[in-house]
C-alpha positions, 0 to 999 in steps of 0.5 A: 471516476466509475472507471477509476474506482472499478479498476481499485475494486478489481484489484484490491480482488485480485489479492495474494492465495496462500500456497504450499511453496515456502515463504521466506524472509532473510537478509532483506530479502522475501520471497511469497505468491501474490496472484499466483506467482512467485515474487522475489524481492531482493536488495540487487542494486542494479540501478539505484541511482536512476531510480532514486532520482525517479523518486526524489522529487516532491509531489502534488499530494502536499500542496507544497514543500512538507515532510510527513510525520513519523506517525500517520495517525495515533494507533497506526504503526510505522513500519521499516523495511523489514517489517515491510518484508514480513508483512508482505511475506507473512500476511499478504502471501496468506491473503491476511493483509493488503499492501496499498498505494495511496499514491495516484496512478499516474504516480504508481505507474512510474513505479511501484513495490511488488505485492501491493495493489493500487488505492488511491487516497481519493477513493476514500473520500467523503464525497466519494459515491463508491467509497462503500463499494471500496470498504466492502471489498477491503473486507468490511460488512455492512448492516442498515449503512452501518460498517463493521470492520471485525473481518477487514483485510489488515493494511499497510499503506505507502505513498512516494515516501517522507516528503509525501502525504498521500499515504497520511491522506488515506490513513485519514479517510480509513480512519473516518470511515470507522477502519480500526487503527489497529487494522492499518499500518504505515510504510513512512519511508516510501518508493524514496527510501525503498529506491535508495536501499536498492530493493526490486521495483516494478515499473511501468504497471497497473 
């Protein structure tokens, strides 16, 4: 567990720095740095159909069959594709936001969206001894065990997507940690739908 929770605390540390290169969003495309390199994202299409079967299936983060609610939490906001762009575009490359995969690494080393950073939702847990650890470096300040959360990192959270609950899991645990609703949004479609709409994924990486 320490092992898992240092590799979330390094690299929720090795966040996107602004740079002087342009960013951009058109045509359902973005292009940002994000760890000092340059990310493009485009809709390419190259391989959809593996991709999409990749993704398609149901996982263990629901205990079984479900579909997940249009809205993580009261407060949250949902976001769509493009809106995912800019706020990768617009926030992430501006280290002003994160994007975080609620998912397990098992999950996310199958694939990922590229500028997001690993945060399992077990890491958020109550009975997590590192959760703190966590809230400090997503931003959060602590006085007398006491979390203000004026300067925490904006977030936007996913998962494998609508028949999924891990993002909805980890919304829950920031929200009981004291994180602002207003501070976390919400990418409902997932890896499913960002695999069907044909946009870049990373596979195979930490």
């Amino acid at each position: 567990m320490q092992t898992r929770i240092a590799h979330v605390a390094t690299a929720l540390f090795l966040i996107a720095t602004a740079s002087g290169a342009q960013e951009t969003v058109s045509e359902a495309k973005a292009s940002f740095i994000f760890n000092g390199e340059r990310i493009k994202i485009s809709r390419n299409g190259s391989d959809v159909g593996r991709l999409v079967l990749q993704f398609a299936s149901a996982t263990e983060s629901c205990g079984g069959p479900c579909i997940a609610p249009m809205q993580a939490a009261p407060g949250v906001a949902t976001l769509d594709e493009i809106e995912v762009l800019d706020f990768l575009v617009s926030r992430v490359a501006h280290n002003q936001g994160l994007m975080v995969d609620a998912r397990a690494p098992k999950d996310r080393a199958v694939g990922f969206i590229p500028g997001s950073v690993s945060l399992p939702h077990t890491t958020l847990e109550a009975k997590n001894a590192f959760k703190g650890d966590i809230l400090r470096a997503l931003g959060a300040r602590e006085f007398e065990d006491v979390f203000n959360f004026a300067d925490a990192q904006q977030l936007l959270v996913y998962d494998n997507g609508p028949s999924g609950d891990d993002a909805g899991k980890l919304v829950r645990n920031l929200l009981e940690a004291g994180y602002p609703p207003n501070k976390i949004s919400y990418y409902r479609g997932g890896m499913q739908m960002w695999a069907v709409l044909g946009f870049s994924i990373d596979e195979g990486q930490s």
